[in-house]
N, C-alpha and C positions, 0 to 999 in steps of 0.2 A: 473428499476434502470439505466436505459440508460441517461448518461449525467449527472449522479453523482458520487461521488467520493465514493470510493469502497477500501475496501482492499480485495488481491485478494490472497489466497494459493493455490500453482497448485504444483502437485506431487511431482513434482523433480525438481522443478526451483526455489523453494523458495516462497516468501513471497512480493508481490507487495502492491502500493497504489498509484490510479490514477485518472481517469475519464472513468466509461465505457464508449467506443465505441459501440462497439455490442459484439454480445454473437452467439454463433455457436456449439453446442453441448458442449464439454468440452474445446472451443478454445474461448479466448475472443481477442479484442483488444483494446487497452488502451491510452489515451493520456495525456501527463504531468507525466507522470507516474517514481518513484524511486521505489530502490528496497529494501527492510527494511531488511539490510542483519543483526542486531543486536539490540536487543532495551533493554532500562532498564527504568522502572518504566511500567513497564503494565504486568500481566500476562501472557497473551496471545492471539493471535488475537481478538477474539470478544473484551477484553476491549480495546485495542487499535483502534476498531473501536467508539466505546462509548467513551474514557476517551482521546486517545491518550496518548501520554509519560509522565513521571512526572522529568522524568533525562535528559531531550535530550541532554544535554552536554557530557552524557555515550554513548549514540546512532549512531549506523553507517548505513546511510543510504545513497545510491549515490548519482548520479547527475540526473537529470529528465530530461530525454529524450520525445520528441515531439511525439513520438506513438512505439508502440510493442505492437506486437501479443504473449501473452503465453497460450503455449500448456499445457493439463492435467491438467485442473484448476480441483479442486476439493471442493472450497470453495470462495464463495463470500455474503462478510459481505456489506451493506450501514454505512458508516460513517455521524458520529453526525457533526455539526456546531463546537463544541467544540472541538473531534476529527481532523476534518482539521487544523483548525488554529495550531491545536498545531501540528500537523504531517508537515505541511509546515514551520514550525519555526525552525525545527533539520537543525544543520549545515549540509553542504555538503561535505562529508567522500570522499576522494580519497588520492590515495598516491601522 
């Protein structure tokens, strides 16, 4: 999966989507990477790795940062072609 885009869930930091970098036990690092702190139209990770969003106008997801490392990943999905496009189309959530 190295060099594709990934959704990533790690214990206590939430919920990523990015590009892997590499992988190191339960640490990954990620580049292009937002943090999918809310979403509506998907049930739950995997079909957001599959379908991505069907509301992203409901959807808060950040600003996409050039690389981070997240600790305690506990979960990493490969996303579809369909998935991307639609996961890079949610506007950019800050206050």
């Amino acid at each position: 999966m190295i060099k594709k885009h990934v959704i990533v869930r790690a214990d206590k930091a939430g919920v990523f989507f990015g590009v892997l970098e590499s992988k190191n036990g339960s640490e990954v690092e990620l580049s292009n990477c937002r943090k999918l702190y809310y979403w509506d139209g998907a049930a739950a990770v995997q079909q957001l790795a599959l379908d991505g969003v069907s509301k992203p106008e409901n959807c808060k997801f950040t600003v996409i940062v050039p690389n981070i490392t997240i600790l305690g990943v506990i979960e990493i999905i490969p996303c579809s072609e369909k998935s991307i496009i639609s996961l890079n189309a949610v506007p950019v959530w800050k206050m």
